[in-house]
LUMPA-563374 format. One record per atom (N, C-alpha, C, O): residue in one letter; x, y, z. Coordinates in steps of 0.001 Angstrom, whole numbers, plus 500000, padded with zeros to 6 digits. Layout:
AXYZ...
//
This chain:
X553906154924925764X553899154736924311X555264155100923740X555891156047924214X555818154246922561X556819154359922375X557033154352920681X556558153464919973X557837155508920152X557592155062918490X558952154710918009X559905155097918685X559150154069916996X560254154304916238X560550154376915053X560014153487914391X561238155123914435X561283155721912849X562081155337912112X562171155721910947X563023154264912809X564480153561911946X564470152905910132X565329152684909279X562547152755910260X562272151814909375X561820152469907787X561805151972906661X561460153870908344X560907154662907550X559407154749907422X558686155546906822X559168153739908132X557704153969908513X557738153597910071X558644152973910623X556313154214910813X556372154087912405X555886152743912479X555026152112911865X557058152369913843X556373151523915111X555970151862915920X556468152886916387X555127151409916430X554550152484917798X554154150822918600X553688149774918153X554786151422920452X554750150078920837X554033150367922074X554454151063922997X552984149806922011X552121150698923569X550846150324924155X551000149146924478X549877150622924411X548822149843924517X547502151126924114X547602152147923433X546357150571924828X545427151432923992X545258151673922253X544541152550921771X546065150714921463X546042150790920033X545204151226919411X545564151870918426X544207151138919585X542567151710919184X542880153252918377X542630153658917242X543480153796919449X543141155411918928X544724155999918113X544995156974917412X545429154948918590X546363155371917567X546353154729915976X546707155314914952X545970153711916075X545683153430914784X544332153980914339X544032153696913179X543740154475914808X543102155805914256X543204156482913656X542625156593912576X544438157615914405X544971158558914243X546068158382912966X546632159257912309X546141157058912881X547115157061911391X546616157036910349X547159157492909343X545060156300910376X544119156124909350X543679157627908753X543455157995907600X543643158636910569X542947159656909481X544242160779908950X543986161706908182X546037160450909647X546480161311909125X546950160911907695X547451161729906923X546784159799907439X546910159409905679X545888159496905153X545771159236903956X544821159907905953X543562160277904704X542839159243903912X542222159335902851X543045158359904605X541893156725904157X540668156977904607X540408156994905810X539902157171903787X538589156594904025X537875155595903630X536653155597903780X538617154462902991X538109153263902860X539424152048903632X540564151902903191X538766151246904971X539419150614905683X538541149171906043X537433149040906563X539443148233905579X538977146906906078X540177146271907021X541401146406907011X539354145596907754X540219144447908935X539983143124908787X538978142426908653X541483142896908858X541081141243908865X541876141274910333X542605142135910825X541420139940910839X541668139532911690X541768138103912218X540897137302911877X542822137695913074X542473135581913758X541469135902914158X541357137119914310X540399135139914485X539702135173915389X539777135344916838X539043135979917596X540728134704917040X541343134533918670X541225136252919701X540968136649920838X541615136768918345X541702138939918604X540668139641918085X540836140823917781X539242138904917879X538366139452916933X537488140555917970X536442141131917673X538105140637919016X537434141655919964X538646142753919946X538348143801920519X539714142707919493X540706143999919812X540404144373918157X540401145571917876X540164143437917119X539714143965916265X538841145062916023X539035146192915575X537805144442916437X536044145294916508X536545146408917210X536353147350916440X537345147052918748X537810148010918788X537897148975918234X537358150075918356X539154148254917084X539610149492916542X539071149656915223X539662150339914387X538349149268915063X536961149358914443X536065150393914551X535706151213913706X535708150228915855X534642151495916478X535691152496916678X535242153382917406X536871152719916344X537522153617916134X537984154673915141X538587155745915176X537299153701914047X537813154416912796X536381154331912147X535583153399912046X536344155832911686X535219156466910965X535464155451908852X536380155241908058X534073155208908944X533690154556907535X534579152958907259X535095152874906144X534716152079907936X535008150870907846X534725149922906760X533507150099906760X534841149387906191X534170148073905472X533943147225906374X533054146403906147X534496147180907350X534256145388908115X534991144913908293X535982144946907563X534879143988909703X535646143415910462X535804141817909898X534825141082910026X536980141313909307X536767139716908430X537436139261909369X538417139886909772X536941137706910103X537852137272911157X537956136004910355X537126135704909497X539354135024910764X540021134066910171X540440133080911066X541317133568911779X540184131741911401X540672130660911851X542354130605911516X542896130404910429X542708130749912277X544136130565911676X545118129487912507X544802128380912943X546453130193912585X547400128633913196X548422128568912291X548403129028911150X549391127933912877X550598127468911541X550279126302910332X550742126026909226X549303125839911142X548858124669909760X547702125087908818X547273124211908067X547144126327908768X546335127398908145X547071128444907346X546494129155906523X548538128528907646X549023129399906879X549618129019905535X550789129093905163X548214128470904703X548757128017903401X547724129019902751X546848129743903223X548347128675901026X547747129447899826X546323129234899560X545707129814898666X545767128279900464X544064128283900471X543765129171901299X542744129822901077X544546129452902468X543828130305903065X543478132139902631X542550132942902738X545295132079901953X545301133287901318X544517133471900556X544119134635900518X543948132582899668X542438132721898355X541218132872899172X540165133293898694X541349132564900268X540111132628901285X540213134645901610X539553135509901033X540978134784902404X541448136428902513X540912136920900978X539697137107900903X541321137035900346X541441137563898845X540101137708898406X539699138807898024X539282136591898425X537854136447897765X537237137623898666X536726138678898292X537544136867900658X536892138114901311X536944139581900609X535949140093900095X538222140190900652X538339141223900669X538197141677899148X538551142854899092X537806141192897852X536970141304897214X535351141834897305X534799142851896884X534852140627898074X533406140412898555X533074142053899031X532165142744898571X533937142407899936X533772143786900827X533971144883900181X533625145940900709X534662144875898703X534670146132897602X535928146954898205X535916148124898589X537283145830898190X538145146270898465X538562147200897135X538271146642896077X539248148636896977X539833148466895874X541535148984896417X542050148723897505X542121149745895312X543424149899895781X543745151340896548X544839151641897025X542565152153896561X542852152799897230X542314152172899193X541721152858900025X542570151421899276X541702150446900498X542686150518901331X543715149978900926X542746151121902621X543877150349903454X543178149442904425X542143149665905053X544114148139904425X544130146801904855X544796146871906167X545995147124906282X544040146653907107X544907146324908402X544461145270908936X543296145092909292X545660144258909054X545853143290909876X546278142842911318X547381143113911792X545258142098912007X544912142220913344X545490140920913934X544684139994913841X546716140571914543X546821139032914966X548506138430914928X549200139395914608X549024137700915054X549841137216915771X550772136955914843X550750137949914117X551882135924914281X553313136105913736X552180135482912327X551931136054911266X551751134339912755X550654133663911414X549826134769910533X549811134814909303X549149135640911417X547967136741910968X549070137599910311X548950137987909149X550007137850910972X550579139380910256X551469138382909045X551888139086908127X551715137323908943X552750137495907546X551850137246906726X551874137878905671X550564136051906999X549491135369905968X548633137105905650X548271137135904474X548406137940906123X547684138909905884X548695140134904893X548503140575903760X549621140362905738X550503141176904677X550446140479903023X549871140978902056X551194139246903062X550535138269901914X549811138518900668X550193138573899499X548532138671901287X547384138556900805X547421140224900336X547476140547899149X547376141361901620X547984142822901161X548350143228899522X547805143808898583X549679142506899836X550690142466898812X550360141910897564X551162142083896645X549252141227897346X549306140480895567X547785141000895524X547504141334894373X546721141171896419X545559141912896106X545670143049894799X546667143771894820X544799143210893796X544863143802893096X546598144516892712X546873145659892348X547614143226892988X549138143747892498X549270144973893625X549776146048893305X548817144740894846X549258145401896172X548562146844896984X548933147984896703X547821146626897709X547314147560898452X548029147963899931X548447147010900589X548194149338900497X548510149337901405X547860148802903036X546787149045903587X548868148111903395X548767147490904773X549125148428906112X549872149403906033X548625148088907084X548902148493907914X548935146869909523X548063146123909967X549697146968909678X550038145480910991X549714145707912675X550530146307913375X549012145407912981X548324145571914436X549167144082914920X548929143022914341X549992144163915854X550658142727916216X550102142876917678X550171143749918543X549421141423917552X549100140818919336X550058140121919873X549956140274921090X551039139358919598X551629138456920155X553145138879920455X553504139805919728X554003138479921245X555077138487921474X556048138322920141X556797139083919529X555712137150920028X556203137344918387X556378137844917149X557287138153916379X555164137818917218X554347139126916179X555163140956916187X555481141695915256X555268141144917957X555943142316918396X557154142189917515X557106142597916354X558267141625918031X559351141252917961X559829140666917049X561049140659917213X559532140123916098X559975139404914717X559352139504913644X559973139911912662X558070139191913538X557548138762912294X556877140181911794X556788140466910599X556534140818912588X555710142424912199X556762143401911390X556450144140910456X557988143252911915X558864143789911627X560257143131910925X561017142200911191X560099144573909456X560876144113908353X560412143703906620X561220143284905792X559126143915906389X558608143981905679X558315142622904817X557608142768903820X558855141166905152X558639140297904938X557308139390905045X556582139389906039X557112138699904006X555087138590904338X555490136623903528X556341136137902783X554477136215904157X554384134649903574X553736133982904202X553412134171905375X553290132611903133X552838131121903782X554063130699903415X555095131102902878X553283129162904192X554264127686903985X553445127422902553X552435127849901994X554567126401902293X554239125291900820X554050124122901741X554113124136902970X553821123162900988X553820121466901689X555629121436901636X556279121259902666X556037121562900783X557669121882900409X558501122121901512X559401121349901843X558139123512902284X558544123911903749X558103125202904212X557263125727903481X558443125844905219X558035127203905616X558452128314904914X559608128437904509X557567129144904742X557561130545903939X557993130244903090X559198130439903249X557810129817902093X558814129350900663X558047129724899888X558367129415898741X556541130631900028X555921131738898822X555210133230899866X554250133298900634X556286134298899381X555850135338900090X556538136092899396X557262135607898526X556469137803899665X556888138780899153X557536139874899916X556875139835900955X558349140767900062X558340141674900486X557485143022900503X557321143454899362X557066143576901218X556761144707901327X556252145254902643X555556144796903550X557037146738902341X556514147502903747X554815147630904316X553896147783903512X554666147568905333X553378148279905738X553571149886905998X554658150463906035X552423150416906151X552045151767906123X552854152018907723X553824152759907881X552306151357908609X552934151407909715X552388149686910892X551545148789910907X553634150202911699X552823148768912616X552700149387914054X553439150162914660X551579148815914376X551338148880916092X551807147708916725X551716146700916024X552203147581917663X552434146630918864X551805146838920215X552054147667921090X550657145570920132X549504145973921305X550543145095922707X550685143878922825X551112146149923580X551459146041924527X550251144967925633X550433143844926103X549198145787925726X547712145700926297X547609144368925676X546991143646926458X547958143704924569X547521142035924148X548438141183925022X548185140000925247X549252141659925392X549963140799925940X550135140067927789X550857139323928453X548880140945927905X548378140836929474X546939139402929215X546894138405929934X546201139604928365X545513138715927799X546372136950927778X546048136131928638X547348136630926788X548166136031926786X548509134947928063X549235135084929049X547691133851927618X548418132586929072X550281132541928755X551026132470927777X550384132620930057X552131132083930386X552478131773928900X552847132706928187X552358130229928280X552879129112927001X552795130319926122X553878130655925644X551573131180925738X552108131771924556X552954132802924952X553950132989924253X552791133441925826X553355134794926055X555113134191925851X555923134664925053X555296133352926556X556786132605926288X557239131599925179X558103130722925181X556215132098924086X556212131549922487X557434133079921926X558057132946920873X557540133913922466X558047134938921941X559641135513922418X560359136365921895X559847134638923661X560723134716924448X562765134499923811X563866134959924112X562171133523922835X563625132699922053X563646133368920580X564426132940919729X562672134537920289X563370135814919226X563889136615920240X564891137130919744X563754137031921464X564411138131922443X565925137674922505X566839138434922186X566155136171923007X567519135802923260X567820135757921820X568924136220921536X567295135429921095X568222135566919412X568826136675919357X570029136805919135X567792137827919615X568406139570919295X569140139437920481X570358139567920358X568814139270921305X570064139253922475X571641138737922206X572670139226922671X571500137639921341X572783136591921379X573566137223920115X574748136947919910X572706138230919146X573238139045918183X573913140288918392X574820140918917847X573292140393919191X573819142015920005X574880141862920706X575988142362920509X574502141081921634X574795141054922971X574999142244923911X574024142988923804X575893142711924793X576327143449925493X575210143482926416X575005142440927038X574177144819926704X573286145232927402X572163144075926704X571232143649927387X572292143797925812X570876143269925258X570805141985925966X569682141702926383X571605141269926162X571838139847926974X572225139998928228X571897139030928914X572559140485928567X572632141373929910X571315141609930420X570997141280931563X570763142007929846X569481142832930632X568417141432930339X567370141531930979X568516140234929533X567464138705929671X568085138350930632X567296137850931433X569682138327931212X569443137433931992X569000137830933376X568480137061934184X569292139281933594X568327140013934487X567056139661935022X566703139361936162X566281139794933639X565070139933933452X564594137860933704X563496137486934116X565261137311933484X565186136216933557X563961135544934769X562781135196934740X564873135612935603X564447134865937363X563328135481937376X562757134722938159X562574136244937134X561618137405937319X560096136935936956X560105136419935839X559244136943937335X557935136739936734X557448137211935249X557556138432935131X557049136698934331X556686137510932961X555707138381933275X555845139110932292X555151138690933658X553983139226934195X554812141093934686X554575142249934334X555805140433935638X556447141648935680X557197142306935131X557832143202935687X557312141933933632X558438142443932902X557698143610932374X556490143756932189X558986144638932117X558714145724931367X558650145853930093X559426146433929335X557319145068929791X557221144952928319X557369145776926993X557717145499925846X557000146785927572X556931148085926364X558704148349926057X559118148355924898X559538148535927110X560807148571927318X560868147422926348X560728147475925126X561056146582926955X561570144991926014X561346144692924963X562092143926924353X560141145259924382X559551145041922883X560110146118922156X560418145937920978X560285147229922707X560805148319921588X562497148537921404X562939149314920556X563527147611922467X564519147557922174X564814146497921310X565696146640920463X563942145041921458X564033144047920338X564113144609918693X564623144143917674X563462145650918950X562572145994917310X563706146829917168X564196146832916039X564325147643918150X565429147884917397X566197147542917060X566409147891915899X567014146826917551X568131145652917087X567853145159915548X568644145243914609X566367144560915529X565812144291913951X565947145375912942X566269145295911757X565649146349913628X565534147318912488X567220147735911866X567493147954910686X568127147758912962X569011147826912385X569346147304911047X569204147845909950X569878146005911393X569828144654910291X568934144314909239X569187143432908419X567863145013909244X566623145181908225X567142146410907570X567187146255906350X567597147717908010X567778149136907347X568941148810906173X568961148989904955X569998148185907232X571356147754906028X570987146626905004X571647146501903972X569930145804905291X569729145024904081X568185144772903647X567778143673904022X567374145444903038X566196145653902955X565735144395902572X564830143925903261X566201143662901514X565746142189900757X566553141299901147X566691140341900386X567048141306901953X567608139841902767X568583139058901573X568552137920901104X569551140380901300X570646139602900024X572406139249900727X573497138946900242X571799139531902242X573238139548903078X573143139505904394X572554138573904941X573781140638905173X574023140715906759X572686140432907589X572523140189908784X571518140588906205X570290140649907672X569999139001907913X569132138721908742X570640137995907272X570643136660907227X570510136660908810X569629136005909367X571506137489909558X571861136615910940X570603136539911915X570460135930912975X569595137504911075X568205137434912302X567408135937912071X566407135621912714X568054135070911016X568107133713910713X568345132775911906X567845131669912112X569802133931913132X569856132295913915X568858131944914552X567885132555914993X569384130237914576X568771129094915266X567034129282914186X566043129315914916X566866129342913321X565626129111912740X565640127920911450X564699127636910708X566850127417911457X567691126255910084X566883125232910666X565846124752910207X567503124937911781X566931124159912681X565908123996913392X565393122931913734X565520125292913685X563988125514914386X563393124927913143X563196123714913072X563085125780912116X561505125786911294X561788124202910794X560695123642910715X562779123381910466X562829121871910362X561966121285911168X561039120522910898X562625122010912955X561271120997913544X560429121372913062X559844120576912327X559937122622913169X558572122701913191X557693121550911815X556751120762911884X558288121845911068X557899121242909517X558085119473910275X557011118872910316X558912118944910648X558914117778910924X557889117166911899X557320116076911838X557803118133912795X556576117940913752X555095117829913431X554114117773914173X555255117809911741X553937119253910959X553167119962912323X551959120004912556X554116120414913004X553853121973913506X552921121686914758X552040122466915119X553222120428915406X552746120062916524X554091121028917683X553731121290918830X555427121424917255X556059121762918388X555915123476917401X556174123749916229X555422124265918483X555327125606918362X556841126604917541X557974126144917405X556483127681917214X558052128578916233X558902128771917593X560124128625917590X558205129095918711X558769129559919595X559699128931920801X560413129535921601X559426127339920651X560171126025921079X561190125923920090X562417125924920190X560316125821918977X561637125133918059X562823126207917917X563963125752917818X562644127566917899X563584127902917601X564332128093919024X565499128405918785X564133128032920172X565056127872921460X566132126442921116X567251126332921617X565582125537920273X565933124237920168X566724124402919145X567429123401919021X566996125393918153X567319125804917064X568558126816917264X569518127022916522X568253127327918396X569599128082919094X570139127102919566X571013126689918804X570047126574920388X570932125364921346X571646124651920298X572756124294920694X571266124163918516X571654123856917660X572684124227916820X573494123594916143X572346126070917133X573387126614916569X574701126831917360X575772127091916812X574483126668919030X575775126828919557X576743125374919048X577871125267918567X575910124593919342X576781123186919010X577604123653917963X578768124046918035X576698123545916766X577551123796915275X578388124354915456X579366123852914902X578738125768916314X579590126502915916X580715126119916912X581805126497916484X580825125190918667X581700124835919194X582263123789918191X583472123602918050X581368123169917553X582237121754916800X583066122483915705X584093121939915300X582761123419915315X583755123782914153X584128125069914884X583794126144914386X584781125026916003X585739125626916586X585823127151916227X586749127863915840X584260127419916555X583887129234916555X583478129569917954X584367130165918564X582583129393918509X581752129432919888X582841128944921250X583664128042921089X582703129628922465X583214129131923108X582489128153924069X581414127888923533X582583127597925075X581911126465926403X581216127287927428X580258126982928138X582050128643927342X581328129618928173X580225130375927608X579129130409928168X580487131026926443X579321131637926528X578122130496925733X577048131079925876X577896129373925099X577197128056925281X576890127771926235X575890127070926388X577524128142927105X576713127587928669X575810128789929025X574749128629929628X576250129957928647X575338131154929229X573874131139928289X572789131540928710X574170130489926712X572967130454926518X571868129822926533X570704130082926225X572601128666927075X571868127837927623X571035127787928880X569995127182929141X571650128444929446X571493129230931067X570394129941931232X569611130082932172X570509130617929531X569648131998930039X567958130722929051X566969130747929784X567758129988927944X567051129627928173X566416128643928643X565538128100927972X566700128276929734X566343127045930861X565720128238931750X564533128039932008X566328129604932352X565671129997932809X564609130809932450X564017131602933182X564381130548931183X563169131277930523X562405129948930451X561428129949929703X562675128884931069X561692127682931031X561070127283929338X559954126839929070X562017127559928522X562403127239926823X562785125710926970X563489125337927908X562253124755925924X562482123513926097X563861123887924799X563907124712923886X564873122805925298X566312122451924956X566465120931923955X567431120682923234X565623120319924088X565700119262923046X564459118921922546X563490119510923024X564252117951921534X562908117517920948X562780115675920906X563386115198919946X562290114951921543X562519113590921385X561171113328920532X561359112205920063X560337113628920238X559324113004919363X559159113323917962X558139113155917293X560191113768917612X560695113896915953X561953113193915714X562864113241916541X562062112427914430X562792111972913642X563832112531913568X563713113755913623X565028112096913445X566561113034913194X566256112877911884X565888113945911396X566262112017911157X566006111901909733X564973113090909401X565148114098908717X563926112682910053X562930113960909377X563184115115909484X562831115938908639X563854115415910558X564346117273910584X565619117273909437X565368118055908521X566699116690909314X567391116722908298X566334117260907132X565873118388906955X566156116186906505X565018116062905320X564388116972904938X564309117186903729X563552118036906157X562903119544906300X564004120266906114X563830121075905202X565180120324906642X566206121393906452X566386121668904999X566852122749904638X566030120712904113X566778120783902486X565686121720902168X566028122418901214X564722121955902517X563877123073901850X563827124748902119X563215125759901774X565025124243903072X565902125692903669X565502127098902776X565691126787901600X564990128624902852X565291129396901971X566630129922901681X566838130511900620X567781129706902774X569162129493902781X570235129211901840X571343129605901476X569091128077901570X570327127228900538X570571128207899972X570000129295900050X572338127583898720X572885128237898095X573549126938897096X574518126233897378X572865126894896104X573811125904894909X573401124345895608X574154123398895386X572184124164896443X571818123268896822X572901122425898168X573093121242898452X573540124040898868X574519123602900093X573440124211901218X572977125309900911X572992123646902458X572437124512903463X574072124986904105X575222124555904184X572914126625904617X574173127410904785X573697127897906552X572501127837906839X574568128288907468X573993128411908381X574466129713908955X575306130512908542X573625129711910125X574005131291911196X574975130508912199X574894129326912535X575714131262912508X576135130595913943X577575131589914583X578652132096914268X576709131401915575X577462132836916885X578912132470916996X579102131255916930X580073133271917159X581339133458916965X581514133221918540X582027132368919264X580562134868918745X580842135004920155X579216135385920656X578317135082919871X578887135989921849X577781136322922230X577820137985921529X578717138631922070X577214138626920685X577700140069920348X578038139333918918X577474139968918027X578634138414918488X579518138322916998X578486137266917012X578164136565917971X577828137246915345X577367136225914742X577304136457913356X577058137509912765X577694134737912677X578110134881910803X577111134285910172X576023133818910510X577649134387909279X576176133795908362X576538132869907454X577537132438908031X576457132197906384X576321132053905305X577623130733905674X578640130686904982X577477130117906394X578317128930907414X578251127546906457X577134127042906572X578734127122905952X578620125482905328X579476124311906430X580685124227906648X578585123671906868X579063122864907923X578604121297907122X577798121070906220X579776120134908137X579639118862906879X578503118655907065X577780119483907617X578063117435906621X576691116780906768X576694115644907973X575728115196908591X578480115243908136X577779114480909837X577578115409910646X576665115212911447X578348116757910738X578118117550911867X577169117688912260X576917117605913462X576470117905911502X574470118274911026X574192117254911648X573986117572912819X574017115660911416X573799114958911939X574031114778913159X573067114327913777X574982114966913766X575594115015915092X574809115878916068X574390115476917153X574689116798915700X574250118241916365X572225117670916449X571319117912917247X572288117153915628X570751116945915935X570264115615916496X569162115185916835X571310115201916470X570898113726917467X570660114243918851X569724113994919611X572059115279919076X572459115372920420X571202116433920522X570802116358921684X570568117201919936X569239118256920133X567927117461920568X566878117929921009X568413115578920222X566657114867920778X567354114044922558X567013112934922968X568271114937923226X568059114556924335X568329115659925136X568807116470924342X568307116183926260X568776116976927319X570309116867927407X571012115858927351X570652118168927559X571714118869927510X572610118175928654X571899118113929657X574003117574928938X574561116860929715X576481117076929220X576964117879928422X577109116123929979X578602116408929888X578958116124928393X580040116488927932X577880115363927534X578491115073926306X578085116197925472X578215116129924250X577506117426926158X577563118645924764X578760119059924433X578921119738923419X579836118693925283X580894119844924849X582462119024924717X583628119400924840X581788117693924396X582970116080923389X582710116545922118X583171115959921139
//
């Protein structure tokens, strides 16, 4: 078990979650606690459930990326009405990058905000979306384009969910690791491509999840509301969440944004930031994370088109992330509009001698 305090509230990254989120319920002195939960986790739910003395109830939710709209949130809301939520209520949310932002969400505008608490199952969930205090749906418009900030009470990261987990999802979470990796770099990219060749199964997950979260937390501590430097936990997502929106969300967060990195190296060799070498290493490192590298069954037009609903923009310019070096990455990038074009043609085929004309 592993905690960390960077955030001002705990992460704790470990397995057995049950009794530690317990133990937080009763050292804040809640005695009124409801769970929501995906369904998919409605048994690690009930858990920690039978864990905690005086419950309201376990609410489970169909969810998915094409569920994470403002009907669903009125769906949450009515529930946790129905159950005699009030504001002294803590809310804990049980479930994956969808569950923890659509639930924080809902947290957050309930009676003008009750405290949350985030139980993350997924790789993703671990590693990105649990952490940082950011909460949202999609619009038809584009992704997360109505959400709020705010902290949770604390978050768990169920280590133990991630043994559950077939191969595809468990490696839905894999291309936020090389992001924090390609931000960091040094040991942090160092130690994926290590970890690479290796079975997932045998990775040292608890290790791997609680150095990701730090890296985040850094970049989250120096910019709490995302008015600057914490932009760069942005790369490769300009491009990712386009596909995704272009695909309507037939290609997973966790493809698109591998596809969304590979996007951002281009950008930044064509405008003469990135070098051939370390573009090749990141490419390297996700081929051997078995991360798909291009998208042929989406529109170049249509991912353009999704990009304009960017939360990025600035004065109606999309603005981008894009790595200097492996370790160095900028933000707030205005690149032309053929480049854009260019870079995403060359993203709907496999990677070959013409990435680096």
């Amino acid at each position: 078990m592993m905690r960390l305090d960077e955030l001002g509230y705990p992460v704790i990254v470990g397995g057995v979650v049950q009794k530690e989120v317990a133990s937080i319920v009763a050292e804040r002195g809640y005695t009124r606690v409801v769970i929501l939960c995906d369904k998919n986790v409605e048994s690690i739910a009930r858990r920690i459930g039978r864990a905690i003395k005086g419950h309201l109830g376990v609410l489970p939710f169909v969810l998915g990326e094409r569920r994470k709209t403002l009907t669903t949130v009125a769906k949450v809301l009515d529930a946790l009405a129905r159950v005699g939520t009030d504001r002294g209520t803590l809310v804990i949310g049980v479930g994956g990058g969808v569950g923890g932002d659509l639930f924080a969400f809902a947290a957050s505008i309930y009676m003008r905000g009750v405290p949350y608490l985030n139980v993350a199952t997924s790789l993703v969930a671990m590693v990105d979306a649990s952490v940082g205090g950011k909460t949202g749906v999609d619009l038809a418009a584009g992704k997360n384009l109505a959400g709020t900030f705010k902290d949770p009470i604390a978050v768990v990261a169920d280590i133990d969910a991630l043994a559950t987990l077939p191969d595809r999802f468990l490696r839905e979470g894999l291309a936020e690791l090389v992001k924090h990796g390609i931000i960091e770099g040094n040991d942090a990219f160092d130690s994926l491509e290590t970890l690479a060749p290796h079975p997932l199964r045998k990775w040292p997950w608890e290790t791997v999840v609680a150095e990701s979260i730090r890296i985040k937390a850094m970049y989250v501590n120096d910019d709490r509301f995302e008015a600057g430097a914490r932009e760069v936990l942005n790369l490769g997502h300009t491009v990712g969440h386009a596909i995704e929106r272009a695909s309507d969300f037939r290609i997973t967060h966790g493809n698109a944004v591998s596809i969304g990195l590979r996007a951002a190296g281009l950008l930044a060799m064509r405008t003469k930031r990135f070098s051939t070498r370390d573009h090749l290493r990141v490419l390297s490192l996700l081929a051997l994370l078995r991360l798909p590298l291009h998208v042929e069954e989406v529109d170049v037009g249509e991912i353009i088109a999704a990009m304009g609903a960017d939360k990025k923009k600035r004065d109606g310019s999309l603005r981008f992330v894009l790595p200097r070096s492996i370790g160095d990455v900028e933000y707030g990038v205005s690149v032309p509009a053929a480049t854009i074009r260019a870079v995403i043609t060359r993203c709907t085929h496999l990677p070959g001698d013409r990435e680096f004309r």
